[in-house]
C-alpha positions in Angstrom: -14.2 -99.6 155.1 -15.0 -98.3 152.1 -13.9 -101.5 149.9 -15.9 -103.4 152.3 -18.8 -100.9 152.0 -18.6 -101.5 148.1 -17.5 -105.0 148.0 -21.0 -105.2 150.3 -23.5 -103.6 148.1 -21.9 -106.0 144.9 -22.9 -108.8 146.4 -26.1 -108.0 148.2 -27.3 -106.6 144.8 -26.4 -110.0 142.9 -28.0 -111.9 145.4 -31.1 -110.0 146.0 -31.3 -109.5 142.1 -31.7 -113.5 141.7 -34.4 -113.9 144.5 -31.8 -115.3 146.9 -31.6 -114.6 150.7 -29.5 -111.2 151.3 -28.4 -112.2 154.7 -25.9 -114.3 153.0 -24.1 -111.2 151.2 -22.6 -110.0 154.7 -20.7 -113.8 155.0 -20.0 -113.5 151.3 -18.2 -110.2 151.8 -16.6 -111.4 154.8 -15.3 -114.2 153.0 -14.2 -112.6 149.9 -12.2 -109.9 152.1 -10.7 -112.6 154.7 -9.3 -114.9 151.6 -7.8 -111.0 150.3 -6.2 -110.2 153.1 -4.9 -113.5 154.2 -3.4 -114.1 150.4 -2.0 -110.4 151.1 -0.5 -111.6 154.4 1.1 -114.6 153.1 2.4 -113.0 150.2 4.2 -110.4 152.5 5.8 -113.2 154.3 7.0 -115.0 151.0 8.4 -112.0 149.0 10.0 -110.7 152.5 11.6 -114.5 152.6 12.4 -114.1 149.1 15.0 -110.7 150.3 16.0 -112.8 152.6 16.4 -116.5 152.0 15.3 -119.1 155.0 13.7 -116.3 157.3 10.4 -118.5 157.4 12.0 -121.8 157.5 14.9 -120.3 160.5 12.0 -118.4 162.7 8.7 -120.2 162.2 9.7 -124.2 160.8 10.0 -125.9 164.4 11.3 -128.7 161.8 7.9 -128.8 159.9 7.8 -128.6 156.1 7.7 -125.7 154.1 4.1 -126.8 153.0 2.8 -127.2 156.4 4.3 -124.0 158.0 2.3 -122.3 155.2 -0.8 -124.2 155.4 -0.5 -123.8 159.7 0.5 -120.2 158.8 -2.6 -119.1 156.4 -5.0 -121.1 158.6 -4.0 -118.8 161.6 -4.0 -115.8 159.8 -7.2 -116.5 158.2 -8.6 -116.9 161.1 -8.2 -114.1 162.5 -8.4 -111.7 159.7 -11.8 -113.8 159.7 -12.6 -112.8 162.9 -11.6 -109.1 163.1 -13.9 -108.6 160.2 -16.3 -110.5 161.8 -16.4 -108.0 164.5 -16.0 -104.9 162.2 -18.1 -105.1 159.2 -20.0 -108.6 160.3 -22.6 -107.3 162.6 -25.9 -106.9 162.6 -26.1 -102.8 163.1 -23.3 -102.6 160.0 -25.6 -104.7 157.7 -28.8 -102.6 159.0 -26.9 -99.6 158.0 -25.5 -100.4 155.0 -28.8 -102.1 153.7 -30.4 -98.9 154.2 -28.0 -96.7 152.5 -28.2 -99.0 149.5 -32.0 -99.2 149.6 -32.3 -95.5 149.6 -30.1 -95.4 146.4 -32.0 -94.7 143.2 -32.1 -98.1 140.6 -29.3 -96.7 138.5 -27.1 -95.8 141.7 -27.3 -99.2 142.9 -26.0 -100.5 139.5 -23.1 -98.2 139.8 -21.8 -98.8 143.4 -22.3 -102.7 142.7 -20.3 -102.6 139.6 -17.9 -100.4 141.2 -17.4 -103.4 144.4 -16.3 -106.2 141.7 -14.4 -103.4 140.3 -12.1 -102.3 143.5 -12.0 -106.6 144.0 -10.7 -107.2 140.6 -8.1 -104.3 141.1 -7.3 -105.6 144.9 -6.5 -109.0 143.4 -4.4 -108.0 140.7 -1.5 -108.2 142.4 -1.9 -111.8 143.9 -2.6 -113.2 141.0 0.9 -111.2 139.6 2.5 -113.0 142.0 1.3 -116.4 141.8 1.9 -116.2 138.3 5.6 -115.2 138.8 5.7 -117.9 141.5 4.4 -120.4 139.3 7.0 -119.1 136.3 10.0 -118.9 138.9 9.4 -123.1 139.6 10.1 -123.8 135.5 
């Protein structure tokens, strides 16, 4: 929760910084963590199909193409990764508390624990990014 927490205060900063509306940080974050998690997801299933070749396309093709049992694939799982957080870090008493906590912080704490959200994002996506650069190396 933590990550969320963090990931949270980044973007309700950035947006209350620029005059915008701060009730839109709490669907950013969801978004942000559901994309994260799903590419996590999918990336379990590919390198586990990658130890061992045609486990996607023997249990989940039902002779569709590789390109649409991924794209069926990440739409459910996005989904509901989507809606989990939805009900775990998308509700109203969550975004009361966490506005709080952040409003209580002094200026220069604030700064800190925003930085510190793109950080621990930048860090989560590091290895997706690893590994759709090896994927796209592997096609060549």
């Amino acid at each position: 929760m933590i990550f969320f927490q963090y990931l949270f205060y980044n973007q309700y900063a950035e947006i209350k910084g620029r005059g915008g509306d701060p009730r839109r940080a709490q669907l950013n974050t969801l978004i942000l963590s559901a994309v994260l998690i799903t590419l996590y997801v999918i990336l379990t299933f590919v390198v586990y199909d990658h130890f061992y070749p045609r486990f996607l396309e023997k249990n989940l093709s039902m002779g569709a193409s590789g390109r649409n049992i991924v794209r069926t694939l990440a739409l459910a799982i996005s989904l509901v990764v989507f809606f989990t957080l939805r009900f775990l870090i998308g509700n109203k008493t969550w975004y009361d508390q966490t506005v709080e906590r952040f409003d209580r912080m002094a200026p220069e704490e604030q700064q800190r624990v925003a930085k510190k959200g793109i950080r621990y994002f930048v860090l989560a996506s590091l290895p997706v990014v690893i590994f759709i650069m090896w994927a796209l190396i592997s096609i060549f």
